[in-house]
N, C-alpha and C positions, 0 to 999 in steps of 0.2 A: 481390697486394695485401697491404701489409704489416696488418699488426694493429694498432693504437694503442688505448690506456688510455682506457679514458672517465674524465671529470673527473665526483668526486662532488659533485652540487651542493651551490652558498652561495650566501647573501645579505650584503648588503652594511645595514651600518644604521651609526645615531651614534648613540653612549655621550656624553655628557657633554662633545661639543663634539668627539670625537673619531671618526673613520672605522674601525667593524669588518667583519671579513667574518667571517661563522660558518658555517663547514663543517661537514657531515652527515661522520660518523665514518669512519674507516678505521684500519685496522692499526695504523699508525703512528700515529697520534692517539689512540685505545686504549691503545696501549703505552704514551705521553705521558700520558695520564687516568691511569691505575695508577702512573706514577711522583712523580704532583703530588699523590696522597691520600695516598702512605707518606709520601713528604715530611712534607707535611700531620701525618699522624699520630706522625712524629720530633720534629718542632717540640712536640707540648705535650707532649713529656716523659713520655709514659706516662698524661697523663690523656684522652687520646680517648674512654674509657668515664664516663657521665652518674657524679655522685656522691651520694649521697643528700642530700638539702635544696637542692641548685642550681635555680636557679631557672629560666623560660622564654628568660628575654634569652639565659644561660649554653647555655641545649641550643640556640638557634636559632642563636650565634652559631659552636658547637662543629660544628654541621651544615652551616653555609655554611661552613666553615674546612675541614672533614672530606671534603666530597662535593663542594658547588653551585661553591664558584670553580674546584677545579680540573677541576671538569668544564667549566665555562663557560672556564678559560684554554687547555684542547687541544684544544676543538674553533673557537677563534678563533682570528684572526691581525691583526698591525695594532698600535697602542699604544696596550695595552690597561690598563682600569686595575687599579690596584694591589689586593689583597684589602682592606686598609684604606680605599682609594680611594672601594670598593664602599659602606661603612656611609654615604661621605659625599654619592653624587650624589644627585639626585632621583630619587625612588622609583620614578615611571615609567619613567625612561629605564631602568635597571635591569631592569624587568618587560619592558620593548623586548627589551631583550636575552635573558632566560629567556624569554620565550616562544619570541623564531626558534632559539635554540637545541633549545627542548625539539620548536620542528616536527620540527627538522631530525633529531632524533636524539632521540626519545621513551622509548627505556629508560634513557640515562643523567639525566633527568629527567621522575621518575613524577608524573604530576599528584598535588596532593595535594586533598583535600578534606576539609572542615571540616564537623562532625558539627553537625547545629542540635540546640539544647538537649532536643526532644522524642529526638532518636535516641539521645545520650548516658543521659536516664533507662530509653526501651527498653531499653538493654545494661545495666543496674543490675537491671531488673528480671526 
C-alpha cells in the first residue's frame, strides 16, 4: 500500500466579492510568510522600526504591511486582494478572513487583546 501526503486542511470563504481558500501552514507557505515580510521590510526602506512621534494609524498600518498581509497572502490561494486592496474592503469581510486564517494557523496570528482602562491604570500603578 503506497503512502500518500495528507492534505492540510482549508477553507474556502469570500473577500470582497472574491473566492479564497486559506490554508493551515506548511513548509512551503512558511518559507513564502518569511519571504513576503523581508519583502515587506525592503519596501520601506529601512523604516520598519516605529519612530518616535508616529502616530497609531502609522504603527497599525506598518504592522499590517510588516506581519498581517503577508501572513494572510501565504497561507491563501485564489485572487486575492491587494495590501492596499485590504485598507479599502469592508471591515468585516476583512475580519472573515483573519479569523479563518488565525483558526487555521494560530501562531502566525496571536490574538490580540485590548486592555480596558481599569487594567491600563493597574500597570501604572
Amino acid at each position: 500500500m503506497a503512502d500518500t501526503l495528507k492534505t492540510p486542511p482549508s477553507k474556502t470563504i469570500a473577500v470582497a466579492g472574491r473566492k479564497l481558500t486559506v490554508h493551515k501552514k506548511t513548509f512551503e507557505r512558511t518559507l513564502r510568510r518569511f519571504t513576503l515580510m523581508e519583502e515587506a521590510q525592503k519596501s520601506l526602506n529601512g523604516h520598519g522600526e516605529p519612530q518616535e512621534g508616529e502616530g497609531l494609524e502609522v504603527m497599525i498600518r506598518r504592522g499590517f504591511s510588516l506581519n498581517t498581509y503577508p501572513s494572510l497572502a501565504a497561507c491563501t490561494s485564489g485572487n486575492l486582494p491587494t495590501e492596499a486592496e485590504c485598507f479599502a474592503i469592508d471591515e468585516d469581510e476583512l475580519q472573515i478572513w483573519l479569523d479563518t486564517a488565525r483558526e487555521l494557523n494560530p501562531l502566525w496570528f496571536p490574538a490580540v487583546t485590548a486592555e480596558t482602562p481599569e487594567e491600563t491604570i493597574e500597570k501604572k500603578d
